[in-house]
C-alpha positions in Angstrom: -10.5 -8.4 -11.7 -12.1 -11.2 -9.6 -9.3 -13.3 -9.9 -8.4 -15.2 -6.1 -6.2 -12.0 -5.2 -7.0 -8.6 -3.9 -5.8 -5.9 -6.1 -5.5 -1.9 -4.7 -4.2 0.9 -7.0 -3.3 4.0 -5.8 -4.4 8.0 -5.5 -2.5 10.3 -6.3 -0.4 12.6 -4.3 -2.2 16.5 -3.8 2.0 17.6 -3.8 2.3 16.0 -7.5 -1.2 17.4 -8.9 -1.9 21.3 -9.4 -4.7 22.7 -6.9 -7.1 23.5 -9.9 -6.9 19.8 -11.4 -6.6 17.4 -8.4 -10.0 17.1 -7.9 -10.9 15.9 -11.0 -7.5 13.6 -11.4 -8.6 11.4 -8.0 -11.9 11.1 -9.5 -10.9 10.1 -13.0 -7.7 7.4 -11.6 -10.8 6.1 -8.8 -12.8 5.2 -11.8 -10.2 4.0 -13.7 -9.7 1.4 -10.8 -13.3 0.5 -10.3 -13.9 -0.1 -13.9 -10.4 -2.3 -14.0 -11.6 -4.4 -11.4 -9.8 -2.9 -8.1 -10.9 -4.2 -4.8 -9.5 -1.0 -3.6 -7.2 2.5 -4.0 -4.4 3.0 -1.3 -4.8 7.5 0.4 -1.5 8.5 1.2 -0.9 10.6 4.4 1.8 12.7 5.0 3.1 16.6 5.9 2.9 17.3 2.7 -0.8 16.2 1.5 -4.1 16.6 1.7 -6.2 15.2 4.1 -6.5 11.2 2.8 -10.0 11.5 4.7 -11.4 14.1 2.5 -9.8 12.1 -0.4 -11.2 9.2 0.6 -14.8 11.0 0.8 -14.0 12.5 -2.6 -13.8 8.7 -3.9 -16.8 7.2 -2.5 -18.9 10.1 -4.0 -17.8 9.4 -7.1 -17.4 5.2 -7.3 -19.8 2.1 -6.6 -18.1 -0.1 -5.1 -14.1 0.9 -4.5 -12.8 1.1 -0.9 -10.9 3.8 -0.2 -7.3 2.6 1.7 -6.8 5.2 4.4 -3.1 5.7 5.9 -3.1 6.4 8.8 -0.5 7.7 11.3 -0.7 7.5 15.1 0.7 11.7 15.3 -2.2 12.7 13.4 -5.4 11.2 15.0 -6.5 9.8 18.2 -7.7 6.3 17.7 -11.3 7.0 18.4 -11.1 9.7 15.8 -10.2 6.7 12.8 -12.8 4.6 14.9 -15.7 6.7 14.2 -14.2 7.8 10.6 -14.6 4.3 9.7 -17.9 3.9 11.4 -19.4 6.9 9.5 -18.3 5.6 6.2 -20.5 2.3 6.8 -23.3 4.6 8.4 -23.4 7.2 6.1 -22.7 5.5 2.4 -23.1 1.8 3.2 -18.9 1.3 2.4 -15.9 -0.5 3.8 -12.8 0.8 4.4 -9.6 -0.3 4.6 -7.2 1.0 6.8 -3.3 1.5 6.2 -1.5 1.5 9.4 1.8 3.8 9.0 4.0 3.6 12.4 6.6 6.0 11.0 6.9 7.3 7.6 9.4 10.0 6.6 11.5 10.8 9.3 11.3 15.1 8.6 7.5 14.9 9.4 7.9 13.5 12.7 10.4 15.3 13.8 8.6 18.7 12.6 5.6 17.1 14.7 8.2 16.8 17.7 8.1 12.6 17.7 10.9 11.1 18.6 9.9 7.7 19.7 12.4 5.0 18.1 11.5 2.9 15.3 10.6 0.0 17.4 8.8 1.6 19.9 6.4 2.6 16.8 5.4 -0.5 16.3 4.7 -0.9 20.0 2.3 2.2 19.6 0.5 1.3 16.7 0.0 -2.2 18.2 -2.1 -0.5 21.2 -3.0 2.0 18.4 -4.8 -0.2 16.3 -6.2 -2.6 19.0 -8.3 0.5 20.2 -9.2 0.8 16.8 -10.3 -2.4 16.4 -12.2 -3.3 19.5 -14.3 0.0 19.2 -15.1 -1.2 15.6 -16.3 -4.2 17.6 -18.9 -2.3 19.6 -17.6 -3.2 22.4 -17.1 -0.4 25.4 -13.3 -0.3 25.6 -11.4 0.2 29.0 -7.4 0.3 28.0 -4.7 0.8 29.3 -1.4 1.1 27.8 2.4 2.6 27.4 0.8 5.3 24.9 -2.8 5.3 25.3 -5.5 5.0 28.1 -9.5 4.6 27.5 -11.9 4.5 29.6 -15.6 3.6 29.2 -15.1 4.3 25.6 -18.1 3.4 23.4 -18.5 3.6 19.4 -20.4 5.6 17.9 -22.5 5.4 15.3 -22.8 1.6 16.0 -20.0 -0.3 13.6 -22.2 -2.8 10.8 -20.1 -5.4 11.0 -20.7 -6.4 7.5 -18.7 -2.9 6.9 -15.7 -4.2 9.5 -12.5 -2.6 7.9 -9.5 -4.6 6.0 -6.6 -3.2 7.8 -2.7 -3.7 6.8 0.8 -3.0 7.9 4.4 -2.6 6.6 5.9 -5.8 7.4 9.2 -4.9 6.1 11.0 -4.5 9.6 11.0 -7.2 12.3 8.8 -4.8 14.4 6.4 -4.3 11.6 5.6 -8.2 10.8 5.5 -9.6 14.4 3.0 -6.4 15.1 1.0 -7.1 11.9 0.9 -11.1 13.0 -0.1 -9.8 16.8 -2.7 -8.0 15.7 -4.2 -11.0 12.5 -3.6 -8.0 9.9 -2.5 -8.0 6.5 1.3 -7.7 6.4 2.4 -5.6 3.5 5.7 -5.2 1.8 7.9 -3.7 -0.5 8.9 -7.1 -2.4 12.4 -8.8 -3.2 12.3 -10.5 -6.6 10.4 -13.6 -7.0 13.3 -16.0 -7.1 14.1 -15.4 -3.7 10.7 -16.7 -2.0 11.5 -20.3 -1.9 9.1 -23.3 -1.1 8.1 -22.6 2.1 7.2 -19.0 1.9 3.6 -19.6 1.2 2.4 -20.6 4.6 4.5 -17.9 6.0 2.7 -15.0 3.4 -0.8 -16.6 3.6 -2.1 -13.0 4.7 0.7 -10.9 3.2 0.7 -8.2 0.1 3.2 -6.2 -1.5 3.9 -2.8 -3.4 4.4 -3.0 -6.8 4.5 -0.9 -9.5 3.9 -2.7 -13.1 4.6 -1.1 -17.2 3.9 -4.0 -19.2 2.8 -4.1 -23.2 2.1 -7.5 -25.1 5.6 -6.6 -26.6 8.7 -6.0 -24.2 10.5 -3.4 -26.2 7.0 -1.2 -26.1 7.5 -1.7 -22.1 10.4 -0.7 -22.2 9.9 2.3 -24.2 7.0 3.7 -21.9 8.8 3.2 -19.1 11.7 5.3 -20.0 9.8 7.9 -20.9 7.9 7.6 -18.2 10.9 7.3 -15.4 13.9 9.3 -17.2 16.9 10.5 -15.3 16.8 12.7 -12.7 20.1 13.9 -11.0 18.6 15.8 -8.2 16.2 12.9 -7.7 19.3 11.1 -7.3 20.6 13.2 -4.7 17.5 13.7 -2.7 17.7 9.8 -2.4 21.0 9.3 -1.3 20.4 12.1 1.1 16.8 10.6 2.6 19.4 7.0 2.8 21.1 8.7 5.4 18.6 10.2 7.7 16.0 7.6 7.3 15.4 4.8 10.2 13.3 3.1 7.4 14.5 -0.7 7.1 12.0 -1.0 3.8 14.0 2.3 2.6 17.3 0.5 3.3 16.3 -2.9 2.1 15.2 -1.6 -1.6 19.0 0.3 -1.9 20.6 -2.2 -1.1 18.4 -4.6 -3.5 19.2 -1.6 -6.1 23.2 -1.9 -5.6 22.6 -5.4 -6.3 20.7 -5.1 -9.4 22.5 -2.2 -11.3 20.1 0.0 -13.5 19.9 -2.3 -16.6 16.4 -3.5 -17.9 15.9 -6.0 -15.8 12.4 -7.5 -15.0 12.4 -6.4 -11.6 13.3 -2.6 -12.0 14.5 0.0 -9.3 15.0 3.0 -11.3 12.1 5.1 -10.3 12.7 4.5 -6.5 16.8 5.5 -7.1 15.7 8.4 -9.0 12.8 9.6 -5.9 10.2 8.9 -8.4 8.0 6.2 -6.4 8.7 3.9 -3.1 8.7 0.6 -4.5 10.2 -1.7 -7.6 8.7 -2.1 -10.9 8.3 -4.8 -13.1 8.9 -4.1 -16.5 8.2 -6.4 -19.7 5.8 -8.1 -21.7 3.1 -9.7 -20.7 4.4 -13.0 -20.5 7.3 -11.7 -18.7 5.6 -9.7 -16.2 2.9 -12.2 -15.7 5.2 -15.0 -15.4 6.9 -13.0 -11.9 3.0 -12.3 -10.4 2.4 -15.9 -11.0 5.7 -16.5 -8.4 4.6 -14.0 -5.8 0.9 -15.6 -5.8 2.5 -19.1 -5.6 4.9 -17.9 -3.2 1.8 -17.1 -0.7 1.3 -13.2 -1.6 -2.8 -12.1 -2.4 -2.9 -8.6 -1.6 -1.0 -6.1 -4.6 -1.1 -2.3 -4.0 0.2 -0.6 -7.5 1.8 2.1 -7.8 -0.4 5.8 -8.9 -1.5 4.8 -12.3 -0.2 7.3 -14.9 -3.0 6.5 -17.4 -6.2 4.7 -17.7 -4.0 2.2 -19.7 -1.8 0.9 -16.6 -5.0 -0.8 -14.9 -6.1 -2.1 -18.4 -2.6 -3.4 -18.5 -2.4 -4.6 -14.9 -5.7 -6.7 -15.5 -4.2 -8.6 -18.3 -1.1 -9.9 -16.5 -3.0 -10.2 -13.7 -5.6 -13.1 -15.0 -2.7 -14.4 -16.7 -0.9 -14.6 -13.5 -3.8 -16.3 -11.5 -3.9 -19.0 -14.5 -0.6 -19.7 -14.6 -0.4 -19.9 -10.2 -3.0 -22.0 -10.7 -1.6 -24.5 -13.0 1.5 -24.2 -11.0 -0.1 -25.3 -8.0 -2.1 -28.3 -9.8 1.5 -29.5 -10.9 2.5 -29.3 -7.3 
């Protein structure tokens, strides 16, 4: 897309896709990204899935240039182990990876893997997490010591190419999250409030922020409007399953977008929380035309954000789409800022 912003899609989920057509599915929404522009495409990791390494292999094999965007969680992997995964990467097919730092994620899972540590102590984890991570990828030998984790001597290996050296982001939705993603001088990423509510100053404060977003937009509102019904239609026991993740969820982002939803209502508004009340996706969508949805990027880019992760693309089409609004967005941010 080139366009003075980083833009990530996303792959999808092994839970949503049957076995026999997953495979191809990654490869063909990968391609879809490269071809659209995509700096990159965001590998979810949870109980549920696949491995997001092997999916991340799976899209290096079969792109040029897209960087696979690795969750990663602190109960699955010792820090050496994402170290080395990243390492091997640059070694083996000459590509950076990004990394997606999760401190907690859906409160089942870590119970099933017997964590208990509280919300804020997470971030305290994935801080010494992540440092580890970091220095290794620095080829530097590593002696830590920490509440969670202890090194000793620790070398990497194969030898990090710094040219290579990972993007890394994390959820800045809590307290915790952002003063650990500032800490650390990673990309803060979160699931946005509308655009009217970033005010002047919030560009020095997002300077090295993204968000999740999902985006249906047609030259013609109505059109937008149209697919995304069809696409996100009412689901009662989607409905329940949310109201019943509200209530055992330490999540703030989870409890930030309901309450955002309350406010809202379900109309078709711009900024649209339908999918998320209905357990359909994890972030808002903005729905509209072209001018429309373009006209709300522009405000999130002026308001300091330059990293967008979209939601799993449903068709080649989305990306095509995204693009548009996209360049429009950048133009009209630009002009903004000329103005200003």
């Amino acid at each position: 897309m080139q366009l003075g912003v980083d833009v990530f899609s996303t792959a999808p989920q092994s839970a949503d896709v049957p076995a026999a057509r997953y495979f191809q599915n990654v490869v063909d929404v990968a391609r879809w990204s490269e071809d659209a522009g995509c700096r990159g495409i965001l590998v979810y990791t949870d109980n549920r899935l696949v491995d997001p390494w092997l999916v991340a292999q799976l899209i290096v094999e079969n792109t040029r240039t897209l960087c696979p965007l690795v969750a990663v969680q602190p109960v699955y992997m010792h820090p050496y182990a994402v170290a080395t995964m990243v390492a091997s990467f640059a070694y083996i097919h000459g590509r950076r990876v990004y990394l997606n730092m999760v401190a907690g994620g859906f409160k089942n899972d870590l119970v099933a893997l017997s964590d208990d540590t509280p919300h804020d102590q997470r971030y305290e984890r994935i801080h010494e997490y992540t440092t580890i991570i970091l220095e290794l990828l620095r080829n530097k030998t590593l002696n830590f010591k920490g509440k969670f984790y202890q090194v000793h001597s620790l070398k990497m290996a194969p030898p990090m190419s710094q040219e290579l050296f990972p993007g890394v982001f994390m959820s800045g939705s809590s307290d915790a999250g952002m003063v650990t993603a500032r800490a650390l001088g990673v990309t803060a990423v979160e699931y946005p409030k509308p655009s009217e509510e970033y005010g002047e100053t919030s560009a020095a404060e997002h300077g090295n922020s993204g968000i999740r977003i999902g985006i249906v937009t047609e030259a013609d509102k109505e059109e937008a409007w149209a697919v995304a019904r069809r696409r996100f239609p009412s689901d009662p026991k989607g409905q329940l399953t949310h109201k019943v993740a509200m209530k055992v969820s330490d999540s703030h982002w989870h409890k930030q977008l309901s309450d955002l939803g309350r406010e809202t209502g379900d109309g078709e508004s711009l900024y649209w929380l339908w999918p998320f009340k209905n357990y359909q996706t994890f972030c808002p969508y903005l729905v509209g035309s072209h001018e429309d949805v373009s006209n709300e990027l522009a405000r999130y880019i002026h308001a300091g954000f330059q990293n967008f992760i979209l939601d799993i693309p449903a068709a080649e089409r989305d990306l095509h789409s995204s693009g548009i609004v996209f360049r429009m967005a950048v133009d009209k941010a630009a002009a903004s800022r000329e103005k200003g």
